[in-house]
C-alpha positions in Angstrom: 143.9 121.4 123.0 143.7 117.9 123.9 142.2 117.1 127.8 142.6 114.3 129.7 138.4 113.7 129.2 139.3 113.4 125.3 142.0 111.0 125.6 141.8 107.4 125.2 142.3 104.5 127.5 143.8 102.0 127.9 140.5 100.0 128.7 139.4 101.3 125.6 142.0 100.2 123.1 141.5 96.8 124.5 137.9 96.9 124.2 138.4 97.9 120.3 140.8 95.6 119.3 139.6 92.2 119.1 137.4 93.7 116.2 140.8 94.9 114.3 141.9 91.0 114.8 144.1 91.5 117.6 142.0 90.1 120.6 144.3 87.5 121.7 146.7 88.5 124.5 150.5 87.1 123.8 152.4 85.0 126.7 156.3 85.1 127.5 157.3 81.8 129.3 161.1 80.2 129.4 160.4 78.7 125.9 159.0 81.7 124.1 155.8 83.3 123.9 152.5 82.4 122.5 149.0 84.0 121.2 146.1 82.5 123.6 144.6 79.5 122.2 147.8 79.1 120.1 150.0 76.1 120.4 152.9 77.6 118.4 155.9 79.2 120.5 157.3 82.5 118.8 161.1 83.5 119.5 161.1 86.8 119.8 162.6 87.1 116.1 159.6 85.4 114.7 157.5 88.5 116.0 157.4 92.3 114.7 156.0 95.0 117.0 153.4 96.9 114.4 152.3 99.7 116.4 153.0 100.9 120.5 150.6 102.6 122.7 151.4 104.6 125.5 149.7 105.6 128.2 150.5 108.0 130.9 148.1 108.6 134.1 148.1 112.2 135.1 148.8 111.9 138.8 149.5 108.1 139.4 152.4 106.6 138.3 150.9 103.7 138.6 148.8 104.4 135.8 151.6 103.8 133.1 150.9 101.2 130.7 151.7 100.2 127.2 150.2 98.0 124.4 152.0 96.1 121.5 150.5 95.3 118.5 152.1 92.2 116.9 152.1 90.1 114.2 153.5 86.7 114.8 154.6 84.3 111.4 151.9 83.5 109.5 148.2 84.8 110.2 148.2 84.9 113.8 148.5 88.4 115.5 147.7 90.0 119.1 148.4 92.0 121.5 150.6 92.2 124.8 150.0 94.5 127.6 152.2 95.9 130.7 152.6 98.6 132.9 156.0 100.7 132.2 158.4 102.5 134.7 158.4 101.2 138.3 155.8 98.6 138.2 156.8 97.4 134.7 156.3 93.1 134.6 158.8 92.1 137.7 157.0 89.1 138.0 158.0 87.6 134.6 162.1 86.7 134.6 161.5 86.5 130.9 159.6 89.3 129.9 162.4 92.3 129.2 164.3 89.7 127.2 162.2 88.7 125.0 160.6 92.2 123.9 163.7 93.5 123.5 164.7 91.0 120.8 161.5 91.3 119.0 161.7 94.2 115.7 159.9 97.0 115.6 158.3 97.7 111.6 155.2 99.8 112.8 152.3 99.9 110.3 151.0 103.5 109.1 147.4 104.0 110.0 146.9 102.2 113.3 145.8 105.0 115.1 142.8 104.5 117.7 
């Protein structure tokens, strides 16, 4: 039986990631997103979603989060983080647009 003590964060996924290669965080702007560091702007077609995390806090809803793994044309790949539900990203006008448009092809194996 799995406890709440066992589980893992969301802190901790983004700690362990940048040594999988996904350590830069991905932008959405007007003109289309970008890897930090990156000068290239993705449409959201020119991005696939390769694995979701979820996370749910037990008695905050506030605690509701999810990670996207992506790989972007080419080499680069990253990550993009948000809180779900109520106090998903209102402060990006872009934001639910553009993830919406971007495919899904999740990789086996990802698992943290």
């Amino acid at each position: 039986m799995s406890t709440s003590k066992s589980m893992t964060t969301y802190s901790q996924v983004l700690n362990i990631l940048p040594g999988r290669g996904y350590g830069k965080e991905l932008n959405i702007k007007r003109a289309g997103a970008s890897f930090d560091g990156s000068e290239k702007i993705y449409q959201p077609e020119e991005l696939k979603i390769v694995k979701v995390y979820r996370f749910e806090g037990e008695s905050d809803p506030s605690d509701m989060a999810v990670i996207y793994l992506l790989h972007g044309e080419g080499e680069e790949k990253g990550f993009l983080l948000n809180a779900y539900g109520t106090y998903s990203d209102e402060d990006n006008p872009y934001y639910d647009e553009f993830i919406k448009r971007v495919p899904v092809e999740e990789i086996e194996g990802m698992e943290i």
